[in-house]
C-alpha positions in Angstrom: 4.0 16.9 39.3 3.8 15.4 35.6 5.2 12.1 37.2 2.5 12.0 39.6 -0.5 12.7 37.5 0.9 10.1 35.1 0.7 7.7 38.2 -2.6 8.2 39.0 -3.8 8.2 35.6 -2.5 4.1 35.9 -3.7 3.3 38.9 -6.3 0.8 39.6 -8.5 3.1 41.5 -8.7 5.7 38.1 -8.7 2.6 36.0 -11.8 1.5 37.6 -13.3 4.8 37.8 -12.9 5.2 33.9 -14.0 1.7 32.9 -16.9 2.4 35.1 -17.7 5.6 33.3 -17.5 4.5 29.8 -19.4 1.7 30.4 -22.1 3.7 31.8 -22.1 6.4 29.0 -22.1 3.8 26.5 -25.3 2.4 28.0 -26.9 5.4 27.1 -26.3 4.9 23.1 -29.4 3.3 21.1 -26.9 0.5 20.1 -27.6 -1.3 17.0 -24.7 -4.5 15.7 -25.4 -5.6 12.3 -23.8 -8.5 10.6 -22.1 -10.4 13.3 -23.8 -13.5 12.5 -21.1 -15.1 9.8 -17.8 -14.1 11.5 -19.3 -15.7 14.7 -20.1 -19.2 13.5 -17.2 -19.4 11.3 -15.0 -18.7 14.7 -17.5 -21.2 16.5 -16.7 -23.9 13.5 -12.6 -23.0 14.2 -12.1 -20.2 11.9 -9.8 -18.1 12.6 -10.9 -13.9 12.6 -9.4 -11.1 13.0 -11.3 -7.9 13.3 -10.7 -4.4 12.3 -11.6 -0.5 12.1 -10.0 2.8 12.2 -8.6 4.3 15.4 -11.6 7.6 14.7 -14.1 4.3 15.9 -12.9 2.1 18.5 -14.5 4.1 20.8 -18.3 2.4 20.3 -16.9 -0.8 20.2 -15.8 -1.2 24.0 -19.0 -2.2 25.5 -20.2 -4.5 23.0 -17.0 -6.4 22.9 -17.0 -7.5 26.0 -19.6 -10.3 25.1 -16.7 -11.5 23.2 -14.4 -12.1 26.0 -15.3 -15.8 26.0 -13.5 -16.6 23.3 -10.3 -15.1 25.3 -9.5 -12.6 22.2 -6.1 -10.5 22.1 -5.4 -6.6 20.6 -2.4 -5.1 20.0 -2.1 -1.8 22.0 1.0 0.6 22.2 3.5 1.2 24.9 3.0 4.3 25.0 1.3 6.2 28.5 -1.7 6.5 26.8 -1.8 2.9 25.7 -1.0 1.5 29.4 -4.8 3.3 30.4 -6.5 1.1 27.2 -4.3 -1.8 28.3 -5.7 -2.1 31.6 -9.4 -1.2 30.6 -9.1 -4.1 27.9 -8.3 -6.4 30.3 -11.0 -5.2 32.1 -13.2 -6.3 29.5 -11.6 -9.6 29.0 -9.6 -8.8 26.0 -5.7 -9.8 26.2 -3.5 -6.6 25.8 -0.1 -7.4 23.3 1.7 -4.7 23.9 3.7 -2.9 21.1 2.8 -0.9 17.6 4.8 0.0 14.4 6.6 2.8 16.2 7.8 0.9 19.4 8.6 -3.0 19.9 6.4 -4.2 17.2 7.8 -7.2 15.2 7.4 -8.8 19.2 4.3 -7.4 19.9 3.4 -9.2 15.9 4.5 -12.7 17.1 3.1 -12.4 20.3 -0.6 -11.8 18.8 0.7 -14.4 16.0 0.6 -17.1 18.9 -2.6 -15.9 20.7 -4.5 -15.6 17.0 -3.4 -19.2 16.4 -4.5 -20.4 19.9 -7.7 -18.4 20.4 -8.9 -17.4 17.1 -10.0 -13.9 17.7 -8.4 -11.0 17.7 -8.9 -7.2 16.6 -6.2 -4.8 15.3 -6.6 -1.0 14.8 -5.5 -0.3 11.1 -3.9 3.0 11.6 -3.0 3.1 15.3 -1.8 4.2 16.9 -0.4 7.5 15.6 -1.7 7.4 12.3 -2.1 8.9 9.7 -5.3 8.5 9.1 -6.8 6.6 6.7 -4.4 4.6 5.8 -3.9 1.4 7.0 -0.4 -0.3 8.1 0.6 -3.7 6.7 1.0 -5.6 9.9 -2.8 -6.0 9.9 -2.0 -8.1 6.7 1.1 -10.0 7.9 -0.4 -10.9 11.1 -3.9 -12.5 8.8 -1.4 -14.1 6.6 0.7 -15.8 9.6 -2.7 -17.2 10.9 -4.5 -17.7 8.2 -7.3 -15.6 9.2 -10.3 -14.2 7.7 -10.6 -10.5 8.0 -13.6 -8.6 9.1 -13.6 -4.6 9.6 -16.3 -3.0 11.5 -17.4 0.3 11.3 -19.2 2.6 13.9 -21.8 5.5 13.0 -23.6 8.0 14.8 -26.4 10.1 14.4 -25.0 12.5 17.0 -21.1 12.6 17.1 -18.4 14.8 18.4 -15.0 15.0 16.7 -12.3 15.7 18.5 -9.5 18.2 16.7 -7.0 14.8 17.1 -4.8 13.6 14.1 -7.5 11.0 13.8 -11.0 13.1 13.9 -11.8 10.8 17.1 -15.5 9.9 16.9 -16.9 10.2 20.5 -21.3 9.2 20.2 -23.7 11.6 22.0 -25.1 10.5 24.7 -28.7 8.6 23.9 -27.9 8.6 20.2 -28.2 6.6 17.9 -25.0 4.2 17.2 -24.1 1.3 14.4 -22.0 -1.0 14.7 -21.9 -2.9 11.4 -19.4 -6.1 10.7 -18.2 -5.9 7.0 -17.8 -9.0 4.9 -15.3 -11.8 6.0 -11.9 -10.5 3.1 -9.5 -13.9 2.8 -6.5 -12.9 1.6 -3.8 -15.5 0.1 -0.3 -15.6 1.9 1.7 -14.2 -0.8 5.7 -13.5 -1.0 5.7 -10.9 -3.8 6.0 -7.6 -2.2 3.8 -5.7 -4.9 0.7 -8.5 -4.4 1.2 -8.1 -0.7 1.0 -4.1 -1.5 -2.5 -4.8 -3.2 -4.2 -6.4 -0.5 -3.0 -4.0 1.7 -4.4 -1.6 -0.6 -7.7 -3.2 -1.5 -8.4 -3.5 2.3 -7.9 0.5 2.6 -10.3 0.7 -0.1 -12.8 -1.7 1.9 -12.8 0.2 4.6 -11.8 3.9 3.5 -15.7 4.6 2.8 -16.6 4.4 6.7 -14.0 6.4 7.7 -15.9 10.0 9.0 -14.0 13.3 7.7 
């Protein structure tokens, strides 16, 4: 029965069902972006960017990157069951799925969004995905902006009506017809560094960056 209900979760039919559905409930948020502008004409001038939030947010984001898709940007997404349903609906919206996180087949699933960074210049990665914990975020982020010499811009999502869910990661899910923000932080350069306790403060400083948007 389990087997079956897993199937059907991954078929096309529920894929296209779901997509539909979000894309439809997102609609009805009041949907404000703030601070794109600098990210998106350093990427038009061949900057390289890599953007980032918490998994609590990614929610908010999926109908407004879409407009994004033209760029042909990549996210790394886990191989879990789960991840094979967010897989196929980023594809959907014209984002490249890499396949892999820190738990399962992710130094290939790293290279792999290494090569599509370098050749597309746009990707986004979820700091503390896909199991968490929460609020802290895992160093590949930073390996993967160091290999590509990117600039690094997290995003944030707020609501003025939320849900959480009781999930390891408080999962933010908007109200319908309330009011969401979507705000781009500052582009963070960090320097490609070999000395493991420098490498350990960036890390660090971009948890800091980010840590105030995260909704607990």
């Amino acid at each position: 029965m389990r087997i079956k209900i897993d199937r059907f979760l991954a078929s096309e039919m529920f894929i296209s069902f779901f997509y539909r559905l979000i894309l439809f409930y997102s609609w009805t948020f009041r949907l404000k972006i703030e601070n794109d502008k600098d990210w998106m004409d350093y990427r038009r001038n061949g900057g390289v960017v890599l953007l980032c939030t918490w998994h609590q947010q990614f929610f908010s984001g999926i109908r407004p990157f879409k407009k994004y898709k033209t760029f042909n940007p990549s996210i790394m997404i886990s191989q879990s069951k789960d991840g094979e349903i967010v897989a196929k609906m980023a594809l959907r919206n014209g984002w490249n799925a890499v396949r892999g996180s820190s738990s399962k087949g992710g130094m290939k699933a790293l290279k792999k969004m290494i090569t599509h960074l370098k050749e597309n210049k746009l990707a986004a990665h979820i700091v503390d995905g896909p199991n968490g914990p929460s609020g802290i975020v895992k160093p590949g982020i930073i390996h993967l902006a160091h290999a590509t010499n990117a600039v690094i811009v997290p995003f944030s999502v707020s609501a003025d009506k939320a849900w959480y869910f009781n999930s390891w990661d408080k999962f933010l899910l908007p109200k319908p017809f309330s009011k969401v923000i979507l705000r781009f932080g500052d582009m963070i350069k960090f320097d490609r560094v070999k000395d493991r306790e420098i490498f350990e403060k960036q890390r660090m400083r971009l948890e800091e960056i980010m840590l105030p948007s995260l909704k607990v």
